[in-house]
C-alpha positions in Angstrom: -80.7 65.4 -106.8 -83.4 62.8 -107.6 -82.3 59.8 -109.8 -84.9 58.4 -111.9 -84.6 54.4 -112.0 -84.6 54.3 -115.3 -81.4 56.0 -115.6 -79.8 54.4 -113.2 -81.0 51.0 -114.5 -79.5 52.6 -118.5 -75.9 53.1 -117.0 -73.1 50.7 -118.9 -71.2 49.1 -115.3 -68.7 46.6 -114.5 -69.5 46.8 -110.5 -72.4 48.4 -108.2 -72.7 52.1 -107.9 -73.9 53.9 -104.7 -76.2 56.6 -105.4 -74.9 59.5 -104.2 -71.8 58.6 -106.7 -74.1 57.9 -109.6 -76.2 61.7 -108.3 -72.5 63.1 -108.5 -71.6 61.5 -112.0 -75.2 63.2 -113.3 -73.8 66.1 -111.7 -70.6 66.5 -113.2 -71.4 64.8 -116.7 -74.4 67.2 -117.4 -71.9 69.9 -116.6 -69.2 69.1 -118.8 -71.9 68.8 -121.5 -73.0 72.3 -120.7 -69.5 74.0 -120.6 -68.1 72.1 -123.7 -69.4 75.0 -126.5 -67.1 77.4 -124.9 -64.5 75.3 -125.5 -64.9 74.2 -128.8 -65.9 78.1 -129.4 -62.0 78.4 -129.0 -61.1 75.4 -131.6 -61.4 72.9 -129.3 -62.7 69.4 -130.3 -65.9 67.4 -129.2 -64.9 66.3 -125.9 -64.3 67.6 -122.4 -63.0 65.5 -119.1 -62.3 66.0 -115.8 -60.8 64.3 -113.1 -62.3 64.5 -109.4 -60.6 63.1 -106.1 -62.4 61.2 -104.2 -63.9 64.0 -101.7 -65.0 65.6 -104.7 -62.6 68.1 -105.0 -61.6 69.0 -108.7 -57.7 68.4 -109.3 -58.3 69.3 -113.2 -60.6 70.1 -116.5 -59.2 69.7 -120.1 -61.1 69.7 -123.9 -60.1 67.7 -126.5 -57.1 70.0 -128.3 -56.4 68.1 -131.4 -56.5 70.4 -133.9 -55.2 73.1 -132.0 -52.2 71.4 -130.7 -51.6 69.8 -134.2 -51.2 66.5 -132.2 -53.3 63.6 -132.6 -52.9 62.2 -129.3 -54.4 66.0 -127.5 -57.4 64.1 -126.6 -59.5 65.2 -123.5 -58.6 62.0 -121.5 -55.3 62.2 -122.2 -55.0 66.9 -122.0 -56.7 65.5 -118.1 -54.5 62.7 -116.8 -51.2 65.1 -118.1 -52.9 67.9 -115.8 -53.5 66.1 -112.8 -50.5 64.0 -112.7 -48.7 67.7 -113.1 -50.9 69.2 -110.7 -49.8 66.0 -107.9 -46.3 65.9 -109.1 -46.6 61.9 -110.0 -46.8 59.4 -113.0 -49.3 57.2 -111.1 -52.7 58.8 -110.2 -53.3 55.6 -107.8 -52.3 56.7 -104.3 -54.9 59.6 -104.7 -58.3 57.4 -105.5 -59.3 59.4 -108.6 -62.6 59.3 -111.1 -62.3 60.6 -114.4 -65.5 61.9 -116.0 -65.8 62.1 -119.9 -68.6 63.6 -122.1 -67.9 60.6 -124.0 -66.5 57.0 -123.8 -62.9 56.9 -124.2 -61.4 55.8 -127.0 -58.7 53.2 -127.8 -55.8 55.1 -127.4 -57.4 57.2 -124.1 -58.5 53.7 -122.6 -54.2 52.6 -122.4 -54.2 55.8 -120.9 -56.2 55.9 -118.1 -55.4 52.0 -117.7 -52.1 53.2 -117.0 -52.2 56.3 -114.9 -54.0 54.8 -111.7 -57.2 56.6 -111.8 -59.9 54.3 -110.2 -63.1 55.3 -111.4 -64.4 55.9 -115.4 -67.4 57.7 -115.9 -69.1 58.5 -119.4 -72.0 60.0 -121.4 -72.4 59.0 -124.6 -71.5 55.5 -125.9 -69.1 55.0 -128.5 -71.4 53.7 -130.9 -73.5 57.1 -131.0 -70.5 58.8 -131.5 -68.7 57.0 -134.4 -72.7 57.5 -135.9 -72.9 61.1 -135.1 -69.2 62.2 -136.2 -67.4 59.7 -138.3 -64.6 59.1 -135.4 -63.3 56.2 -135.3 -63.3 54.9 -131.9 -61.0 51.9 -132.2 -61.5 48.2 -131.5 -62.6 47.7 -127.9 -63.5 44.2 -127.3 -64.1 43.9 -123.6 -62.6 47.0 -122.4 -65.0 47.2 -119.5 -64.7 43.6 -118.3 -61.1 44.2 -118.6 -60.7 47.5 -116.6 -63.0 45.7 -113.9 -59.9 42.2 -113.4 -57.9 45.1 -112.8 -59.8 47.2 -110.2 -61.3 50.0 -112.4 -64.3 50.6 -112.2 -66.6 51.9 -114.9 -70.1 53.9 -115.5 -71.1 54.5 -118.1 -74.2 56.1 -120.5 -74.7 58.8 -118.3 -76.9 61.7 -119.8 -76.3 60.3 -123.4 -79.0 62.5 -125.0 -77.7 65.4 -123.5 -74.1 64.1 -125.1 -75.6 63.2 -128.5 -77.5 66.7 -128.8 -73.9 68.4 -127.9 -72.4 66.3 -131.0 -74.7 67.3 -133.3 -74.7 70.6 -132.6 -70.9 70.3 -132.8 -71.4 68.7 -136.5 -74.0 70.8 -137.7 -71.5 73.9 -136.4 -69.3 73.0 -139.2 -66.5 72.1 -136.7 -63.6 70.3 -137.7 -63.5 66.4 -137.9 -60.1 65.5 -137.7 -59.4 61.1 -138.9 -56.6 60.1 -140.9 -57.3 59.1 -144.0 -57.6 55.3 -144.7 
């Protein structure tokens, strides 16, 4: 795969990324942007993550299940981290080396998730911003998060094929899906 500079020079980071990890993060990001309509074809919500170990080998792949669940916490992030820690029979992710990739940053509540489950690696599409402006969701108060996750050995990439991630939104919006936030 051929990365363009100015992509690479776009991505949101807290520490160096090698190449062949950023070609990789294109990779699978593009793809979970691609597969997410089937999902949300089902009910699913707006997001899709996956974790990866570190020799690239899938342990899991989970949507956003929200609404279907009837549980506000059935985010993708957290739907993932349940999987793989079921999948590896453990509560802590960090003797395996794991990345997480998400068609979006993670939100508040899926941030003290991953924090806590020992996965190593965050990747991202589309910044928070874009989608609190394209769907109403309210992402939470994040002051520092990345700088954060970095003083504790996480690293995180981020911005990765957000047009791609914006376009799936919208089309998710103008679908007529359901936009689940508790009223304020």
């Amino acid at each position: 795969m051929y990365t363009k500079i100015s992509e690479y020079n776009s991505v949101i980071k807290n520490s160096q990324i090698d190449k062949n990890d950023f070609d990789f993060a294109i990779s699978v990001i593009k793809s979970l942007q691609n597969e997410l309509e089937s999902y949300t074809e089902k009910g699913s919500g707006s997001f899709l993550a996956a974790i990866y170990d570190e020799n690239r080998n899938i342990i899991a792949k989970c949507a956003n299940t929200v609404v279907n669940d009837n549980c506000s916490n059935s985010h993708a992030e957290i739907n993932v981290i349940k999987a793989a820690e079921q999948k590896l029979n453990t509560y802590d992710l960090s003797a395996y080396n794991l990345s997480i990739y998400i068609t979006a940053e993670p939100c508040m509540m899926c941030l003290g998730a991953i924090l806590w489950s020992g996965i190593k690696n965050v990747y991202y599409g589309v910044p928070s911003e874009y989608v609190e402006e394209i769907t109403g969701y309210d992402e939470g108060f994040k002051q520092n998060w990345i700088k954060e996750f970095s003083k504790r050995g996480i690293r995180v990439y981020g911005n990765i094929e957000p047009e791609l991630g914006k376009s799936v939104l919208k089309k998710y919006i103008n679908d007529g899906k359901k936009i689940y936030k508790p009223k304020r």
